[in-house]
N, C-alpha and C positions, 0 to 999 in steps of 0.2 A: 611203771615197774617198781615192786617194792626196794626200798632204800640197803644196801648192801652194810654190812659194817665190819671192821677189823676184828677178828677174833670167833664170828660166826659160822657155824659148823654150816655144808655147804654138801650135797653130792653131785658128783658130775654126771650128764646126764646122757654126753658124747665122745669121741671119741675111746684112747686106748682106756684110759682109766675108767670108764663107764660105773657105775656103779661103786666106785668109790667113795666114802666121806674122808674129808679136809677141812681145814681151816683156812680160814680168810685170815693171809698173813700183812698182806697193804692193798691197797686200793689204789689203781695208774690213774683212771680217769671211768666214764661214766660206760665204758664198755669191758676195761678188763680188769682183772684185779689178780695178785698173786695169790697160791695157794699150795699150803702143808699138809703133810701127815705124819712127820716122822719117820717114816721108814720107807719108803717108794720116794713122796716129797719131802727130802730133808729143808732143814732150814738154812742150811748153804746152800741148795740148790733149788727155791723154790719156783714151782709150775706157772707159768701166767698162761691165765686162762681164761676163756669171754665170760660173760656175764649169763647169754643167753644156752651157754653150754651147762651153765649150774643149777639145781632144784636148791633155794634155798629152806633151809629151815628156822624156826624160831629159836633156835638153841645157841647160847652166846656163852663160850670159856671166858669165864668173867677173869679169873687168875692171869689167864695169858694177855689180856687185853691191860691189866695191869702191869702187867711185867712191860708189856710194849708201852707203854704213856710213859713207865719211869727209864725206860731205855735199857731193860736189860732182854737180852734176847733170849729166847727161851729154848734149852735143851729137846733135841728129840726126842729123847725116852722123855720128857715133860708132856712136850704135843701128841705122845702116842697116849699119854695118861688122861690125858683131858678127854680124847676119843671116847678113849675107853670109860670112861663117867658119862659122856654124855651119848655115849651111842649105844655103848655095851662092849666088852670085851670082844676085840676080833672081829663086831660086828660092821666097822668100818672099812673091810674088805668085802668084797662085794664074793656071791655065795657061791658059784662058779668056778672062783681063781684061791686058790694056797695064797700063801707066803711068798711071794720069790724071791 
């Protein structure tokens, strides 16, 4: 299995959120790892989620992944900003579902 890392844009490939992209907010152990997006997954409330539920991709928010090594935690509207660069605007909701 490819190596997982913090800060790496991620889509889910099962259950409710299907179709989602998120960020890899921590990593628990070598099956699950938490995950953000800002506005569905806040960063007070992030998702944990298996490994084998996620399509990873090669795309790493380098910004966030600094912000977490120097310990500051990074606003929503930041994690929706990063999406939105590295996926495209709104393209991180999957094509089916709005806003809710």
């Amino acid at each position: 299995m490819t190596e997982v890392k913090v800060g790496q844009v991620v889509e889910s490939i099962a259950g409710r959120d299907k179709g989602f992209h998120m960020i890899v907010y921590g990593i628990i152990d070598n099956e699950y790892v938490t995950v953000v997006d800002g506005r569905h997954r806040r960063v007070e409330n992030p998702k944990k989620k298996k490994l084998k539920h996620l399509h990873l991709t090669p795309k790493v928010a380098s910004r966030f992944v600094k912000n977490i090594q120097t310990g500051i935690v990074p606003t929503n509207e930041e994690v929706r900003e990063y999406l939105d660069e590295l996926v495209g605007p709104d393209k991180y909701l999957p094509h089916n579902k709005g806003v809710r």
